[in-house]
C-alpha positions, 0 to 999 in steps of 0.5 A: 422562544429561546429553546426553539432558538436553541433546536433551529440551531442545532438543525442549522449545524446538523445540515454541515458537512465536511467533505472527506476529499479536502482532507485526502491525501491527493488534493491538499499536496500530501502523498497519494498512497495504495494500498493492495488490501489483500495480505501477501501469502507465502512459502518460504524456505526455513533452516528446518523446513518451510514456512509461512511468509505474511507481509501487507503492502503500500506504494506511494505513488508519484500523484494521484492520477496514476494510481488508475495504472496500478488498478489496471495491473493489479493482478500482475503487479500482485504475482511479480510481488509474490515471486518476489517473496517466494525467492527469501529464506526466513534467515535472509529477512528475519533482520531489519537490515534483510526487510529493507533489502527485500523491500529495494528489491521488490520496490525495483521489480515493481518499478521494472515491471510499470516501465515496461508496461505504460512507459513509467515506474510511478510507484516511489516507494514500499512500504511493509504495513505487516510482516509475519514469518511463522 
């Protein structure tokens, strides 16, 4: 008896699920982030040649409703960062004080670009989840 007690239980508990959207960021007050998958790939100019740029990115976004404008405008807001990076030097961000600086000034080429667009610059901030220069 005890031990079909003990098997009802544990189906019991087995049939309760957590449902991953209460804990995203979006619906409990936190920051809806985006995250473009795809890393970022460039040449850039070095002091004996070129070199490779690698950076990945993140925006945090005003809500969560407006991620839908980045889906819509991914390709362009994907070529307006890449233009970005394409301009540096590997000198210019080889420093945390030249990341930084890139990240404003992407941050503010994204910003111009959505305003244009759907009237918004929605995306708060950059953030550099990776950055390699080989």
């Amino acid at each position: 008896m005890q031990r079909l007690f003990y098997i009802f239980s544990l189906l019991a508990l087995s049939s309760v699920t957590l449902t991953p959207t209460a804990f995203s960021a979006g619906s409990s007050g936190g920051t809806p982030y985006f995250e473009i998958a795809t890393p970022f790939v460039v040449n850039i100019t070095n002091e004996g040649g070129a070199a490779f740029l690698q950076v990945n990115a993140q925006f945090k976004v005003k809500n969560e409703e407006l991620k839908q404008h980045l889906y819509s405008h991914l390709p362009a807001i994907q070529h307006t960062v890449m233009l970005v990076l394409s301009e540096q030097t590997a000198s210019g961000i080889r420093s945390v004080k030249g990341k930084q600086k890139l990240r404003e000034v992407t941050l503010k080429e994204i910003q111009e670009f959505l305003t244009a667009q759907i009237g918004d610059p929605i995306v708060e901030e950059i953030y550099f989840t990776g950055f390699i220069i080989q």
